[in-house]
DOZA-946155 format. One record per residue: x, y, z of N, C-alpha, C, O in turn; residue number from 1. Coordinates in steps of 0.001 Angstrom, whole numbers, plus 500000, padded with zeros to 6 digits. Layout:
DOZA-946155
((X, Y, Z), (X, Y, Z), (X, Y, Z), (X, Y, Z), NUM),
...
This chain:
DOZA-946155
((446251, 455712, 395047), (446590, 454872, 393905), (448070, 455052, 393581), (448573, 456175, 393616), 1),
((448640, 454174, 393326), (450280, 454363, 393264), (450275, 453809, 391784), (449597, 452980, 391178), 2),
((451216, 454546, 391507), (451163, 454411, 389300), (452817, 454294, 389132), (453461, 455301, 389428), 3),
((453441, 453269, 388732), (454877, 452803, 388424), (454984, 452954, 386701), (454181, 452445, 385919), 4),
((456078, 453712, 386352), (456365, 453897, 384999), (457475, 453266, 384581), (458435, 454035, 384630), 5),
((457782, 452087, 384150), (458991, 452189, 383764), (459807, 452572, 382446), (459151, 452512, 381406), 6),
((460924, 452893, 382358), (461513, 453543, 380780), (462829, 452951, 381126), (463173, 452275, 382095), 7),
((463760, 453564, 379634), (464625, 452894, 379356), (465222, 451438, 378924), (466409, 451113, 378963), 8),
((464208, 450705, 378537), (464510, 449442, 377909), (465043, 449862, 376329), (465034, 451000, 375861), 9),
((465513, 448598, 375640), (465568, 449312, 374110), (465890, 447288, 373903), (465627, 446239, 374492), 10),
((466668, 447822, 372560), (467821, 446914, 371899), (469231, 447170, 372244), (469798, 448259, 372164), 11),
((469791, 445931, 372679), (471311, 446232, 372617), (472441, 444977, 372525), (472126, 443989, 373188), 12),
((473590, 444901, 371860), (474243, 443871, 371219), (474885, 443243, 372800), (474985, 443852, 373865), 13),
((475235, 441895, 372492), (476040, 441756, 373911), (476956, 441795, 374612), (478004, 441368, 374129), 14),
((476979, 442207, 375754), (478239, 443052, 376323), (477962, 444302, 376769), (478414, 444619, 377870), 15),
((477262, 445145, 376098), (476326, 446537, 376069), (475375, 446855, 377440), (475057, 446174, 378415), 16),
((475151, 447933, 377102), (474621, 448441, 378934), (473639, 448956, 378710), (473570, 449307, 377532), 17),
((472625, 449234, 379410), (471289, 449742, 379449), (471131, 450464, 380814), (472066, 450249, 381585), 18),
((470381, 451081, 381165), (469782, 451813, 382670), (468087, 451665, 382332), (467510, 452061, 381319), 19),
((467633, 451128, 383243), (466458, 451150, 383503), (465840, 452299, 384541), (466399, 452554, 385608), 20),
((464802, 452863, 384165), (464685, 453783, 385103), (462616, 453424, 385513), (461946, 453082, 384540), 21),
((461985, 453534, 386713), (461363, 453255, 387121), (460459, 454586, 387954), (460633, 454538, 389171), 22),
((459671, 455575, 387553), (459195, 456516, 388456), (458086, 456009, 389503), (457207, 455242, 389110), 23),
((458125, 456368, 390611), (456801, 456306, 391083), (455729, 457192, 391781), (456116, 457898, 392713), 24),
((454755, 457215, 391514), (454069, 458210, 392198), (452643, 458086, 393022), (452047, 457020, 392863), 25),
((452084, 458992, 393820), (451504, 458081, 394566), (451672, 457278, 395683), (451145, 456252, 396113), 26),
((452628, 458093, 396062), (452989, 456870, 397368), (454091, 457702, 398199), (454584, 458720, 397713), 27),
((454507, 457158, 399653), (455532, 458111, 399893), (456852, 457207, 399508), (457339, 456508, 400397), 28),
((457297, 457211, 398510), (458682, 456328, 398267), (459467, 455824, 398937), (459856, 454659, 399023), 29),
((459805, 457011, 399604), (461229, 456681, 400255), (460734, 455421, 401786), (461592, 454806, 402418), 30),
((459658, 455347, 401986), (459165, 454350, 402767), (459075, 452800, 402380), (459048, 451791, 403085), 31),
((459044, 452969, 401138), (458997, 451620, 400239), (459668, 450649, 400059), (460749, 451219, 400207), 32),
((459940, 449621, 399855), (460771, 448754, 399407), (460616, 448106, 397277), (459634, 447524, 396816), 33),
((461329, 448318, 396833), (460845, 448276, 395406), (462193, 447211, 395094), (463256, 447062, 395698), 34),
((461642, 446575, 393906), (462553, 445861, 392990), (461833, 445857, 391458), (460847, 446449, 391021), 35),
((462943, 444759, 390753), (462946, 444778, 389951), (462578, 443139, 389319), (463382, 442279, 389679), 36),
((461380, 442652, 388376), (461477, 441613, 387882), (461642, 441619, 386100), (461794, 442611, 385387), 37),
((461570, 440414, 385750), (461554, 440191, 384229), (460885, 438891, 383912), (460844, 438051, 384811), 38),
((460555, 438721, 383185), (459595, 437778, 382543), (460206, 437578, 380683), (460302, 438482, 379853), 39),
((460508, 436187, 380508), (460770, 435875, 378912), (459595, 435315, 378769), (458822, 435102, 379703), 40),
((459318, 434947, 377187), (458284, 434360, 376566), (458719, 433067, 377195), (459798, 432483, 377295), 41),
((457444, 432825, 377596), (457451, 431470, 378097), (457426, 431258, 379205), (456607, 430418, 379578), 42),
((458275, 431897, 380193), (459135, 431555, 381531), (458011, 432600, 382459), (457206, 433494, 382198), 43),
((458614, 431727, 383930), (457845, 432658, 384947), (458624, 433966, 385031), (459726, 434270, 384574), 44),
((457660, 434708, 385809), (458423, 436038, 386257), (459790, 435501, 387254), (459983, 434316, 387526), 45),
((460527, 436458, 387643), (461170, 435826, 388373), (462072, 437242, 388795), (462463, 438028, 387933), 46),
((462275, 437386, 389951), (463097, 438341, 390674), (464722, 438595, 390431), (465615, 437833, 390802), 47),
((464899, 439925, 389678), (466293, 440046, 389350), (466994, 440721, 390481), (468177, 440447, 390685), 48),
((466167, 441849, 391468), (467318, 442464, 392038), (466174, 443178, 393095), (465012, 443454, 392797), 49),
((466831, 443392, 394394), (465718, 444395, 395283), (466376, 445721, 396063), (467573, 445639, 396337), 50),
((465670, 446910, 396427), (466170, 447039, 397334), (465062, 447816, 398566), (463946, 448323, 398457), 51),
((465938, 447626, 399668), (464622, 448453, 400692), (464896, 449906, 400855), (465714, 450679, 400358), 52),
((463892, 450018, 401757), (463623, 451945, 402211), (465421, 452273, 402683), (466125, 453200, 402283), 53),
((465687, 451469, 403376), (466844, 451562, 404213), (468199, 451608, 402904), (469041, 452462, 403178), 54),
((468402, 451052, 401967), (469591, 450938, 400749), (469805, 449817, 400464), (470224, 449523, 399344), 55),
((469499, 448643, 401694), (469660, 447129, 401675), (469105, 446894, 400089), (468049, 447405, 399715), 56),
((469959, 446047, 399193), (469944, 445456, 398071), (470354, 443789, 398096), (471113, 443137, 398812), 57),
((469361, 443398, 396815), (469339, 442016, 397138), (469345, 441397, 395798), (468387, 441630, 395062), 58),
((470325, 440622, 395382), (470246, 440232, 393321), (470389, 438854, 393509), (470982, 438225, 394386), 59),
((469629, 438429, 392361), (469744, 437413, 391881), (470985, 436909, 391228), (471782, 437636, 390636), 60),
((471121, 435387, 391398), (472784, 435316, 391171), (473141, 435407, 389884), (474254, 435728, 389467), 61),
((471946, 435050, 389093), (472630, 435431, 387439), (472529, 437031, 387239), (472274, 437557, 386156), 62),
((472711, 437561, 388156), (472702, 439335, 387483), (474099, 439658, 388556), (474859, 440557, 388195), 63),
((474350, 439050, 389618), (475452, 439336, 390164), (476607, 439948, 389947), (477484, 439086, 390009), 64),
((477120, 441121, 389695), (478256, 441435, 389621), (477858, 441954, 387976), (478863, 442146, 387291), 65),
((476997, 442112, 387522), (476522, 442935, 386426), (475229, 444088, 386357), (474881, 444940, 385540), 66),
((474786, 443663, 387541), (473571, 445062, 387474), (473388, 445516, 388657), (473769, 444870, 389633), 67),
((472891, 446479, 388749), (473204, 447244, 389950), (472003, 448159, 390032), (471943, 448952, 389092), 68),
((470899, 448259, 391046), (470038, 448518, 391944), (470311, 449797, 392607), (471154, 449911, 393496), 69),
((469556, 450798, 392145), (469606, 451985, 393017), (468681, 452486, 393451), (467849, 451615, 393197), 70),
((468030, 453427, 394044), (466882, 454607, 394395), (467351, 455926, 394540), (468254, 456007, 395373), 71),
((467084, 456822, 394084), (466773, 457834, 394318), (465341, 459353, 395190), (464897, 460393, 394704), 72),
((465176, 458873, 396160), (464034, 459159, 396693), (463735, 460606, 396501), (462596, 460987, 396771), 73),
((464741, 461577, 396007), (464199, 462888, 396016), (463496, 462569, 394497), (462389, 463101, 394411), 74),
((463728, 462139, 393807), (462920, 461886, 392678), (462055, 460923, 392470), (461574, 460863, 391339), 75),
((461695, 460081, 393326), (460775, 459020, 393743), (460959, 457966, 392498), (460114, 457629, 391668), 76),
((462118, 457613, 392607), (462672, 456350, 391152), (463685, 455440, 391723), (464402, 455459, 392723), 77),
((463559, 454919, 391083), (464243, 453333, 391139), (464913, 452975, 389797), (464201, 452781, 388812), 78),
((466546, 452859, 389701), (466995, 452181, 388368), (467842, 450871, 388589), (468137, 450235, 389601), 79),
((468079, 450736, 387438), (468329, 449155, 387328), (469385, 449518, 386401), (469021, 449506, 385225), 80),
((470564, 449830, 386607), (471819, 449454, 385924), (472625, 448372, 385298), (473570, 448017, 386002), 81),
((472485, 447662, 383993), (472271, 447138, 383538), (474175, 447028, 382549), (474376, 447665, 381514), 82),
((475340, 446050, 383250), (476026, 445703, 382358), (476287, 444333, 382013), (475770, 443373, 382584), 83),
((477238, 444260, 380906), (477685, 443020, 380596), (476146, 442432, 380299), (475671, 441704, 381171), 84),
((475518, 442653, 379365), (474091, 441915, 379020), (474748, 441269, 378091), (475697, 441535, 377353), 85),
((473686, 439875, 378362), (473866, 438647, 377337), (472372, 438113, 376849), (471383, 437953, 377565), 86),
((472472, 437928, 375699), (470990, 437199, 375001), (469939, 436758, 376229), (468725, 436953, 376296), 87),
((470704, 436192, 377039), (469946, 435231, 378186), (468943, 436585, 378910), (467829, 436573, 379434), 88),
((469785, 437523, 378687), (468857, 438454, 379742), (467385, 439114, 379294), (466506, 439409, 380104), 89),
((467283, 439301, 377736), (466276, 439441, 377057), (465201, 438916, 378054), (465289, 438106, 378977), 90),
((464126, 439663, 377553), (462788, 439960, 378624), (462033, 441418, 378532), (462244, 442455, 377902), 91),
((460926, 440921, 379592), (460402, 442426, 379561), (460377, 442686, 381401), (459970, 442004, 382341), 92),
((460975, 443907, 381292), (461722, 443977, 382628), (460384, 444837, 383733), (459968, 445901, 383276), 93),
((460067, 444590, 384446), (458960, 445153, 385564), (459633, 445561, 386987), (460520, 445052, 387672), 94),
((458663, 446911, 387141), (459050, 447834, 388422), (457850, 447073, 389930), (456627, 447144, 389816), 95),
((458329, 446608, 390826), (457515, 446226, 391991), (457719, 447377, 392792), (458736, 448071, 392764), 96),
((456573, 447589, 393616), (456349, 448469, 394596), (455913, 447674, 395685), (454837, 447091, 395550), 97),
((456677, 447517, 396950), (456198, 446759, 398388), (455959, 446928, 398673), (456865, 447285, 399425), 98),
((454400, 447483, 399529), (453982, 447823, 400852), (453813, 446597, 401455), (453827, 445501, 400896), 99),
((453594, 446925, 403052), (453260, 445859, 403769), (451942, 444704, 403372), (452009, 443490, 403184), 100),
((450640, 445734, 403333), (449448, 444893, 402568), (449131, 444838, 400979), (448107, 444369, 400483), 101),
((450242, 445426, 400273), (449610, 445140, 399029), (450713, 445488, 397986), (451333, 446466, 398403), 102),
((451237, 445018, 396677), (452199, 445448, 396055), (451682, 445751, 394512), (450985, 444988, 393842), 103),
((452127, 446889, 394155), (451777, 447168, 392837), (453129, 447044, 391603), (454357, 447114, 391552), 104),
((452346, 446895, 391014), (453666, 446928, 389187), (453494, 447877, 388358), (452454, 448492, 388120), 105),
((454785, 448036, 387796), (454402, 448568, 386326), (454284, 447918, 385199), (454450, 446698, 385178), 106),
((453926, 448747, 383885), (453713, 448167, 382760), (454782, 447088, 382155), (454449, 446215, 381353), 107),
((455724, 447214, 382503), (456964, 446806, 381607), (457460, 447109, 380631), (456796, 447601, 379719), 108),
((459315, 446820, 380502), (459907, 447990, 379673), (460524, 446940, 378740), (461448, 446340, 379290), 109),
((460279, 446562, 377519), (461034, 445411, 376855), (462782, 445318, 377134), (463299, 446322, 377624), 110),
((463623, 444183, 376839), (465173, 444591, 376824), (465042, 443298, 375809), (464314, 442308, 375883), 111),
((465925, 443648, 374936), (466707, 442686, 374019), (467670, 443174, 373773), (468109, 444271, 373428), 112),
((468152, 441694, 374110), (470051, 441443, 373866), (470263, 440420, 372673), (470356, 439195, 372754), 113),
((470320, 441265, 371487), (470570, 440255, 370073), (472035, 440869, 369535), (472240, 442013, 369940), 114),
((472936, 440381, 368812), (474013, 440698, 367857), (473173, 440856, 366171), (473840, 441120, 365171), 115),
């Protein structure tokens, strides 16, 4: 059973930075491929950023050049570096886990970007 935690969401004004942090356990990580989605009221989920076992990273163009995708495998986590946030980015941000036959999530970590 593989169990994804994510933390570090909050409130923050815009312009402001956040780190998302993502544990996982249950699984051998560093084999994995994991990303990151978000979901607003209303809207589909939709893919902000990836990366694989190998370091290969992959973002969506509205996060381009503002958030930044890491892993850490001795600690079996995944963060989501988070600058230059704008209202637009508000959501509740989710940890994916890739295996070949089957992919799991986590709970989700709220983010709001209000002044």
């Amino acid at each position: 059973q593989v169990q994804l935690v994510e933390s570090g969401g909050g409130s923050v004004q815009p312009g402001g930075s956040l780190r998302l942090s993502c544990a996982a356990s249950g699984t051998i990580f560093g084999r994995v491929s994991m990303a990151w989605y978000r979901q607003a009221p209303g809207q589909q989920r939709e893919l902000v950023a990836s990366i694989g076992s190998g370091g290969i990273t992959n973002y969506a163009d509205f996060v381009k050049g503002r958030f930044t995708i890491s892993r850490d495998n001795t600690k079996n986590t995944v963060y989501l570096q988070m600058n230059s946030l704008k209202p637009e980015d508000t959501a509740v941000y989710y940890c994916k886990a890739i295996f070949p036959m089957a992919t799991y999530w986590g709970q989700g970590t709220q983010v709001t970007v209000s002044s």
